[in-house]
VOGU-3710 file (C-alpha; in Angstrom, 3 decimals, decimal comma):
1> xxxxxxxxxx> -10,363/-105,772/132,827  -12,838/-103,381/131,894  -12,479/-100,037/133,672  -15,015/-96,804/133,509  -13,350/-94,253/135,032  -15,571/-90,611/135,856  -13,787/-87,844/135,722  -10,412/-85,750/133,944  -8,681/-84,347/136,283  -4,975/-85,215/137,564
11> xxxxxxxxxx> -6,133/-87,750/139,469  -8,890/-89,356/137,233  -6,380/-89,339/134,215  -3,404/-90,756/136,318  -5,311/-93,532/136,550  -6,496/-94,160/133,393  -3,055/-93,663/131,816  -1,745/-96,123/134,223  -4,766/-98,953/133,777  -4,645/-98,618/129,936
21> xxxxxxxxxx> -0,550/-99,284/130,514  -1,381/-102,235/132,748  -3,029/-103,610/129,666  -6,806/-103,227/130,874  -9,500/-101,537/128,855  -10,518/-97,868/129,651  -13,441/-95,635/129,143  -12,918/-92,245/130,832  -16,458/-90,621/131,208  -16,374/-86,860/131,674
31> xxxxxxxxxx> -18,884/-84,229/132,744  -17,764/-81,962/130,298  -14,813/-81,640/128,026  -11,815/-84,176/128,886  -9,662/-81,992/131,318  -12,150/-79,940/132,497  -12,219/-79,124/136,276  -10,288/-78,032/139,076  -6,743/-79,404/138,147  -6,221/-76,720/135,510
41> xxxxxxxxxx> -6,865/-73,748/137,828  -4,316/-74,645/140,527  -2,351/-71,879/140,927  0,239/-73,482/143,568  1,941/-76,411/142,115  3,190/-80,163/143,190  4,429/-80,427/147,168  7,270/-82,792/147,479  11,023/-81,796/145,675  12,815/-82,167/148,224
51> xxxxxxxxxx> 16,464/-79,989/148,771  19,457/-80,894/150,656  17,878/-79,481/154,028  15,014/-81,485/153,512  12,685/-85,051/153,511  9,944/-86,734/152,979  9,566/-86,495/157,036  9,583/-83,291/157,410  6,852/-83,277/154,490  4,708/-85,739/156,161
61> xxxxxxxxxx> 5,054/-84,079/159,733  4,199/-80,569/158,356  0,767/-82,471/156,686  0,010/-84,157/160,442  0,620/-80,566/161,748  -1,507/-78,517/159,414  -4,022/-81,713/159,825  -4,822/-80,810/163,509  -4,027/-84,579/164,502  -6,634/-86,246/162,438
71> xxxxxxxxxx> -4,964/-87,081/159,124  -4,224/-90,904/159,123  -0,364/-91,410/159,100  -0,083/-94,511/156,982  -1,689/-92,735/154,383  0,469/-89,695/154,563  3,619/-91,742/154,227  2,477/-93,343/151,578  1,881/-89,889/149,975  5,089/-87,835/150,818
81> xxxxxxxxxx> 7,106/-91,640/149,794  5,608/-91,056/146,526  5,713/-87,730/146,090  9,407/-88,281/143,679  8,116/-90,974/141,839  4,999/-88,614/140,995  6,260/-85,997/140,066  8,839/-87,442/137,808  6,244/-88,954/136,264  4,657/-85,842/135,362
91> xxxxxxxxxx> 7,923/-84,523/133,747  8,292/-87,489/131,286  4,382/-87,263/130,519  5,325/-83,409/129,181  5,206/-81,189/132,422  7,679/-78,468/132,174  8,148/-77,638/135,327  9,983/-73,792/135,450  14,022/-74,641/136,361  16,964/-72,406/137,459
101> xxxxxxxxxx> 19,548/-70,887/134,643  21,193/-74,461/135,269  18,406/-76,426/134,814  17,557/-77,238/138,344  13,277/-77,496/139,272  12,556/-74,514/141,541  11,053/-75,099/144,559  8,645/-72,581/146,050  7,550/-72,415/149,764  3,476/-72,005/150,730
111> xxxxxxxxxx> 2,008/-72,052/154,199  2,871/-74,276/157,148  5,013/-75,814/155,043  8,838/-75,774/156,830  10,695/-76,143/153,723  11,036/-74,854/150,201  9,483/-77,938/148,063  7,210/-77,126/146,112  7,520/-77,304/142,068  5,386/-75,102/139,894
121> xxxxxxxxxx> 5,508/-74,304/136,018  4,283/-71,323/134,250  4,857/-69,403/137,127  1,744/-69,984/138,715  0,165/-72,123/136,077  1,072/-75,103/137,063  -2,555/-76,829/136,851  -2,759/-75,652/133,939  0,333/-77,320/132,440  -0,609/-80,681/134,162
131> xxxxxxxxxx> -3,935/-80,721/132,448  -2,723/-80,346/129,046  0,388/-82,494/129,455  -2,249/-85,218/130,556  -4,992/-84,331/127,979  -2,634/-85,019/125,624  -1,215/-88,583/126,710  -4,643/-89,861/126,899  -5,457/-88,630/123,366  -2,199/-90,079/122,336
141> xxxxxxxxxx> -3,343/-93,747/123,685  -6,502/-95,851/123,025  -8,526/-94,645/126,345  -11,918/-94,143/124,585  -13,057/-90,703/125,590  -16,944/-90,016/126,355  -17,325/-86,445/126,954  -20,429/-84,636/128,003  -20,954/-87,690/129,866  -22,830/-86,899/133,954
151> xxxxxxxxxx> -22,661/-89,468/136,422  -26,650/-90,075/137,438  -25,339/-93,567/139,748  -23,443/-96,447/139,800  -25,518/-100,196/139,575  -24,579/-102,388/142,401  -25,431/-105,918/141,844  -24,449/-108,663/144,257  -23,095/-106,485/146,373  -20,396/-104,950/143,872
161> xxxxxxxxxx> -20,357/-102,424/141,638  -20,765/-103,571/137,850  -21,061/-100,422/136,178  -22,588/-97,018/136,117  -25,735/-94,801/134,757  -24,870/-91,977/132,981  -26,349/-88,788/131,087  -24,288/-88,603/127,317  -25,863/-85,754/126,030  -29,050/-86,112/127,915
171> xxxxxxxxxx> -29,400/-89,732/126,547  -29,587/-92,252/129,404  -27,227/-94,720/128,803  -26,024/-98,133/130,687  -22,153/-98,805/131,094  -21,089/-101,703/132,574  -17,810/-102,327/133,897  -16,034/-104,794/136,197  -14,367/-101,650/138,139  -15,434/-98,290/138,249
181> xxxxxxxxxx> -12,609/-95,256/139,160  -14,548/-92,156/140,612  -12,696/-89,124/139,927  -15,180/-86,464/140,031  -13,576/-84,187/142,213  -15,364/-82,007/145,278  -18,418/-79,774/145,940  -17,477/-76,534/145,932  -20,556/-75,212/144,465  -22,525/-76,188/147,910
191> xxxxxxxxxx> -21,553/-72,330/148,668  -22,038/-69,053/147,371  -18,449/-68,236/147,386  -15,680/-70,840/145,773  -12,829/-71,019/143,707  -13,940/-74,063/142,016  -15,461/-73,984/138,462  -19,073/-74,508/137,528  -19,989/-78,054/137,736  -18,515/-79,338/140,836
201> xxxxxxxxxx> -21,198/-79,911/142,247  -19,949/-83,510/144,275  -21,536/-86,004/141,653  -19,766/-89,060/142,285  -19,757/-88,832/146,361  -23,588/-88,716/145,944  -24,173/-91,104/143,723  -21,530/-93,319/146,220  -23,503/-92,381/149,198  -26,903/-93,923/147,102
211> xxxxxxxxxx> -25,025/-97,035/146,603  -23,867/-96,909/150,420  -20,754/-96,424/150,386  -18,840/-95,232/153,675  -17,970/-91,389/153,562  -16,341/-89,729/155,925  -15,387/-85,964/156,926  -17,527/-83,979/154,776  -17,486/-81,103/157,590  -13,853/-80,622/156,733
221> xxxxxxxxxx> -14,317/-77,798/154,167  -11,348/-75,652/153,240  -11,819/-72,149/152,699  -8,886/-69,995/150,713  -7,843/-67,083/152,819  -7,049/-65,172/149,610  -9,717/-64,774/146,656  -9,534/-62,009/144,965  -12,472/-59,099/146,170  -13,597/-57,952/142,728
231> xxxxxxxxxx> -15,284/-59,393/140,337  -15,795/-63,514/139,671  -13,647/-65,553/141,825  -10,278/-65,423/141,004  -7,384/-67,292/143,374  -4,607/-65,564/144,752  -1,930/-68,246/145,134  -0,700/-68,985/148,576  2,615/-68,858/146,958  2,566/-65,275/147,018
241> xxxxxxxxxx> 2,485/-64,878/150,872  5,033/-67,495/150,810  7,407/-65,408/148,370  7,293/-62,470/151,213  3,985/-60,889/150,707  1,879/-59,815/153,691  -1,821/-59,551/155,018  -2,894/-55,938/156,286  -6,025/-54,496/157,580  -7,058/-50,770/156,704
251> xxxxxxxxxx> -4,541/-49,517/159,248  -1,691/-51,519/157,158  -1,128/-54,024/160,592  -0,467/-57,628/159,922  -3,000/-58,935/161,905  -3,074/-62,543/161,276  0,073/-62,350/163,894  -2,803/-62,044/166,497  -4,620/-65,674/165,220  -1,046/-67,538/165,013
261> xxxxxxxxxx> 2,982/-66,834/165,780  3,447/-67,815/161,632  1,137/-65,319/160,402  0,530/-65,228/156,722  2,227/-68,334/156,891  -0,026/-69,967/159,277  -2,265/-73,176/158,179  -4,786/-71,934/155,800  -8,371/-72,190/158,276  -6,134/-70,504/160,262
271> xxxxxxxxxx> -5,440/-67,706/158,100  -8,684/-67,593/156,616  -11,255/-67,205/159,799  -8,136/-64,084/160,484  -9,326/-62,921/157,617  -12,953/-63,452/158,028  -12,880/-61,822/161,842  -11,599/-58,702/160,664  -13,594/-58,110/157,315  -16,439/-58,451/159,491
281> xxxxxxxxxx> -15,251/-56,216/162,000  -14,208/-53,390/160,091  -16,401/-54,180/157,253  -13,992/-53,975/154,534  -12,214/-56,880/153,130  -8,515/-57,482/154,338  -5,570/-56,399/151,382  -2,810/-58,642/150,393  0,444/-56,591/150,699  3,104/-57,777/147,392
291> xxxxxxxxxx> 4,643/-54,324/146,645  7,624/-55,324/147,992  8,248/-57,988/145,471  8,501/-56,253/143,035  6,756/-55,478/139,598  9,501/-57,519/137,773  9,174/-60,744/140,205  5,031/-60,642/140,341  5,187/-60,438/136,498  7,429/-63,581/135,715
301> xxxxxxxxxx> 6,441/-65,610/138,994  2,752/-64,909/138,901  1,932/-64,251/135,260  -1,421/-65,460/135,315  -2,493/-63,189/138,556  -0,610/-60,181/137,593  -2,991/-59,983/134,527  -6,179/-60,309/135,950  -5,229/-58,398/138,848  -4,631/-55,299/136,306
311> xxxxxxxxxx> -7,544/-56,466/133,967  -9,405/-55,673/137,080  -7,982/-52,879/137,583  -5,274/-53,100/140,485  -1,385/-52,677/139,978  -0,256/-54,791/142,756  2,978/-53,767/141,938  2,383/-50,529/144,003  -0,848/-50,533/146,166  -2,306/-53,375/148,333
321> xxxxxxxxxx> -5,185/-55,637/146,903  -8,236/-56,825/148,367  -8,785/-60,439/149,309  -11,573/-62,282/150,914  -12,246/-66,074/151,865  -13,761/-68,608/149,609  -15,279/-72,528/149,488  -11,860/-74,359/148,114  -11,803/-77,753/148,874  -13,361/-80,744/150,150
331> xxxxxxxxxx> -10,998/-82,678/152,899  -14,005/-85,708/153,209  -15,258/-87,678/150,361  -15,535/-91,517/149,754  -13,934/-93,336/152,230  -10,646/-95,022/150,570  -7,947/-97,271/151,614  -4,266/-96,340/150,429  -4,666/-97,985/146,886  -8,326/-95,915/145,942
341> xxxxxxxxxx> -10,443/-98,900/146,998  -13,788/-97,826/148,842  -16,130/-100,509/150,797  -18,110/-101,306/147,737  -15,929/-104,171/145,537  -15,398/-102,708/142,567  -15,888/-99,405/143,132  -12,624/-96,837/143,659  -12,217/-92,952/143,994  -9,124/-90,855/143,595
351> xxxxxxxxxx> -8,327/-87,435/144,427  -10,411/-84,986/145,737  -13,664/-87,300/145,262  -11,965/-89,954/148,142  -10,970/-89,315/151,520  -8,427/-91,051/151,720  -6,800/-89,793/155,044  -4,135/-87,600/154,065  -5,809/-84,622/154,689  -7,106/-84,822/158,163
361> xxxxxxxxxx> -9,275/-81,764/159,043  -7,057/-79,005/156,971  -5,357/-79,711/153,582  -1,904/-78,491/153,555  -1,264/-76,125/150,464  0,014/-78,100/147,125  -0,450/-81,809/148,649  -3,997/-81,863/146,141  -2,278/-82,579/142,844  0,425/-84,996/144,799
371> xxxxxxxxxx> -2,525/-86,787/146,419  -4,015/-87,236/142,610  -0,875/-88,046/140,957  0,129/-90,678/144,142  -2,961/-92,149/144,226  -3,911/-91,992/140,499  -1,235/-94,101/140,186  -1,835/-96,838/143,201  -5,667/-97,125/142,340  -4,567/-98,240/138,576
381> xxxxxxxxxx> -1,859/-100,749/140,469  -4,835/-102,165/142,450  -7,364/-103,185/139,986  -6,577/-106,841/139,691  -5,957/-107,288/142,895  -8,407/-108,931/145,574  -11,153/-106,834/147,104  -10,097/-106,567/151,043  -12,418/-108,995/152,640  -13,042/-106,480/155,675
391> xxxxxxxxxx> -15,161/-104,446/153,503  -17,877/-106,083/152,680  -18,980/-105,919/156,112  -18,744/-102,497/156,625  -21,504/-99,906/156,124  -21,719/-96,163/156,293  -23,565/-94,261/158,773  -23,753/-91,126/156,826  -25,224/-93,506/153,998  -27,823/-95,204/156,188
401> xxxxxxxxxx> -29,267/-91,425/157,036  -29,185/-90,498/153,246  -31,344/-93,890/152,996  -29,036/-95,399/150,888  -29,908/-99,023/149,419  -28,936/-101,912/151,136  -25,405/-103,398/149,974  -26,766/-106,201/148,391  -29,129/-104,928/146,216  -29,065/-103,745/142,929
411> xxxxxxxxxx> -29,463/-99,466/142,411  -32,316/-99,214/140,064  -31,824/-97,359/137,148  -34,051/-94,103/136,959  -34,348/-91,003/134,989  -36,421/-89,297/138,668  -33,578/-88,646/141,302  -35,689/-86,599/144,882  -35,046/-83,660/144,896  -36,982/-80,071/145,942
421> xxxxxxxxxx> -39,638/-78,346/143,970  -41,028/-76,181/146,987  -41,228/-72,501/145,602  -38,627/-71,432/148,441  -35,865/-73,401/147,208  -33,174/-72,567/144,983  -29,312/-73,736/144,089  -28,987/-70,002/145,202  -30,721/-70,568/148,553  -28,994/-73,401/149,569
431> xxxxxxxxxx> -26,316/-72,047/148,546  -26,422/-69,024/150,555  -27,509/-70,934/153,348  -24,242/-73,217/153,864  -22,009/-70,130/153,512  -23,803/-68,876/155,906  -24,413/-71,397/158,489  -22,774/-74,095/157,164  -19,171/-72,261/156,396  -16,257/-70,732/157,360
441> xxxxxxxxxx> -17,255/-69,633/161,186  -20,069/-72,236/162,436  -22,513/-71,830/165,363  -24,301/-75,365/166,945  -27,575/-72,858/166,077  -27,160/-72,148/162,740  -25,816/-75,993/162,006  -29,388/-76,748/163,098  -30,961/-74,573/161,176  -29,331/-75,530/158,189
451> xxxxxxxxxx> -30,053/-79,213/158,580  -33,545/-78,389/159,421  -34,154/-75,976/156,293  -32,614/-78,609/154,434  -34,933/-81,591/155,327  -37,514/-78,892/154,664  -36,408/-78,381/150,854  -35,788/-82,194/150,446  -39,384/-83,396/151,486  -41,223/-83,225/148,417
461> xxxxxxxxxx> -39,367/-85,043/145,351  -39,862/-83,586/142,033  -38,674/-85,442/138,735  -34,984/-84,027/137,723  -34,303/-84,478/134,043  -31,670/-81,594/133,190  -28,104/-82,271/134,332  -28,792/-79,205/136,404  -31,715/-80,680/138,341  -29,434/-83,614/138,879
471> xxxxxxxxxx> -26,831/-81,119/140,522  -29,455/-79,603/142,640  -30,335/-83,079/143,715  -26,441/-84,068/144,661  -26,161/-80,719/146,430  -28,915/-80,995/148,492  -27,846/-85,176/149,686  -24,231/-83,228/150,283  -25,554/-80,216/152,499  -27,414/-82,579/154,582
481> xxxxxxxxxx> -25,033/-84,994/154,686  -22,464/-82,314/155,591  -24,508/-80,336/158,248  -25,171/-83,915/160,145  -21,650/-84,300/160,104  -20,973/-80,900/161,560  -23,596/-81,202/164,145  -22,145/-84,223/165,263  -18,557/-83,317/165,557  -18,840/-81,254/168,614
491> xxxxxxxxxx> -15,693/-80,395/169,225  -13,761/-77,365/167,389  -10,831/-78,603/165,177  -8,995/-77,466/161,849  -11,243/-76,457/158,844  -13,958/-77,035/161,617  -14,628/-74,217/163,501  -17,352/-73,401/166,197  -18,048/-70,381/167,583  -19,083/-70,024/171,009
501> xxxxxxxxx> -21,026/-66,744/169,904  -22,765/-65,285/166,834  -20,434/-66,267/164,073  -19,322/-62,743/162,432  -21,473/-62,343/158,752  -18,741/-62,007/155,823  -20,480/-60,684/153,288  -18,686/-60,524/149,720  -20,363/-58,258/147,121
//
């Protein structure tokens, strides 16, 4: 079979590695260079080693938990069942995971997690070490690798997905293919704030939601309580509040007790609106307390954060250091079943692209690169097998709003994709916007007003010809898409918050 898959990341190259071993041919397409994106700045690691005291039950119940009831629990026993399999995996593909004196994988603890289980290598480069490790496999096989390759749709014909469209260094180009794997990760860049690096900018949902495919949860946007408040973005692993450091306001109380009885160790939208309440309040952003680790421990346990704390000038060894919330990751996406196949034969997504169900309405920390290494794997497993007859029929409300074609009809191929020219729009605006109204804390008002400045900004197409107007284009489809969905879920729950009052500003210089 001939397989396109878009996108390098753990989950994108998981299944590539896998298809190419399963004897199918395999063209991975990425936006920039191969292993590029989010997987090589996770900090955290890979959830599910599991010690003597512990199971993949306990895993899966602590994902329901921090889920607020809405992840799906077929899916999340599918992902805590696989959780050994995947992670040996990435050991024989190279991953050095960091090991006791006696050679036994440490296992780190992060929030709402019961149980020590998580693996991490390089200290708190673990991302990093997965991205190379997989880089290098796919070099090592015959995967042809198209780099500098955007995703501008996929072509539906027949009422199945035969290929895609794609930018190769600004060249429209035509590649078919008799299944298409979209790894493309989330949209992080719909906000002012994120973790996420430039260019994920939710590519292959759009160009899923064109072809009208179902998505689902797009409100369910996780913020990370702990970014560091200086300078560019920079993540403060959660593993360093689950090592023993604390959260303090400027009187030095730990005042995330107030939002939850775990504290710092509460579910992360949890922690983070904690964090945004009082930074509004007192108008200072909130400090992350690790002086009592030690500088010994935060050097060899957190190499990569001890240096750019002190290249930005804070020795966290001895003083406090400022953190802040930021746009993290996407719990919605392309709706999946458990082996990565969507509602378009044909047409699969993996990782943080799909929703798959495991995440429910708040990602619990370090399931991410599980979910792309588990389902990697199953989407690759699935290719020759026969499309699930139940849907065909189905169709996506969210896509019929976006105007999506009908199933049955092929996507035309275009070098124009809608999108603003109106002199008060701006990737800056909108992005501003969402934070705003859109984010952490969420009022029914300024929902409204975000969908309605949207459909403003959207009214008059303009041709898009740069990859960046193509961006602009999949970021505006996403914050509509995303403020409907929030409008319509009236009801506060996880990453989903509504206030019943003015939502508190957070403003981050």
């Amino acid at each position: 079979m001939n397989v396109v898959v878009v996108g390098s990341g753990i989950a994108g190259l998981t299944a590539a590695l896998h298809a190419y071993e399963r004897g199918h041919s395999v063209t991975v397409m990425t936006k920039g260079a191969l292993g590029d994106g989010c997987t090589g700045y996770a900090q955290g690691g890979v959830a599910g080693l599991y010690g003597p005291d512990d199971s993949p039950a306990l895993h899966a119940a602590d994902t329901l938990a921090a889920a607020a009831g809405l992840a799906d629990a077929a899916a999340v026993e599918v992902l805590v069942e696989g959780a050994g399999a995947g992670i040996a995996e990435l050991i024989m593909r190279g991953v050095a995971f960091d090991r006791s004196a006696d050679g036994i994988p440490l296992r780190g603890r992060e929030a709402a997690h019961s149980r020590a289980r998580i693996v991490h290598a390089g200290g708190d480069a673990t991302g990093a070490a997965i991205a190379r490790a997989l880089v290098s496999a796919t070099r090592a096989s015959a995967i042809t690798v198209v780099e500098q390759a955007f995703l501008l749709d996929l072509v539906v014909s027949d009422g199945s997905v035969r290929g895609t469209r794609m930018l190769v260094d600004g060249v429209p180009t035509h590649v078919d293919a008799e299944a298409v794997v979209l790894a493309t990760g989330g949209a992080g860049h719909l906000y002012a704030h994120t973790t996420n690096p430039e260019g994920t900018t939710g590519d292959g949902i759009a160009a899923a939601l064109r072809a009208g495919a179902d998505v689902a949860d797009l409100e369910f946007v996780q913020f990370h309580p702990t970014i560091l408040a200086a300078g560019p973005a920079f993540l403060v692993s959660e593993a360093v509040r689950g090592e023993g450091a604390t959260l303090i306001d400027d009187d030095g109380r730990r005042f995330t007790f107030d939002s939850h009885p775990d504290g710092e160790l509460a579910p992360r939208d949890v922690v983070a609106r904690a964090i945004a309440r009082c930074a509004a309040e007192q108008g200072s952003p909130m400090r992350l307390d690790a002086t009592m680790l030690g500088a010994e421990t935060l050097r060899d346990r957190f190499p990569t954060i001890d240096r750019v704390t002190r290249e930005r000038g804070f020795d966290w060894a001895h003083a406090p250091i400022p953190v802040t919330p930021a746009a993290h990751y996407l719990m919605g996406g392309i709706v999946t079943d458990v082996d990565g196949r969507t509602t378009i034969p044909g047409l699969f997504a993996v990782g943080e692209t799909a929703r798959t169900g495991v995440h429910g309405a708040n990602r619990l920390a370090s399931n991410s690169l599980l979910e792309g290494a588990v389902f990697g794997a199953r989407a690759a497993a699935a290719l020759a097998l026969p499309w699930p007859v139940e849907s065909r029929a189905r169709r996506s409300t969210i896509a019929a709003r976006a105007a999506a074609p009908q199933d049955d009809s092929a996507v035309p191929f275009t070098d124009t994709v809608p999108f603003t020219d109106t002199a008060s729009f701006t990737r800056a605006a909108l992005q501003r916007l969402m934070w705003d109204d859109v984010g952490l804390l969420r009022t029914a008002e300024g929902l409204r007003r975000a969908r309605d400045t949207i459909a403003v900004w959207t009214a008059q197409p303009s041709s898009a010809r740069t990859v960046a107007d193509h961006e602009d284009a999949n970021l505006l489809l996403l914050a509509a898409t995303t403020a409907s969905a929030a409008l319509d879920r009236t009801e506060s729950v996880g990453s989903h918050h509504l206030e019943t009052t003015a939502a508190p500003v957070l403003e981050i210089a």
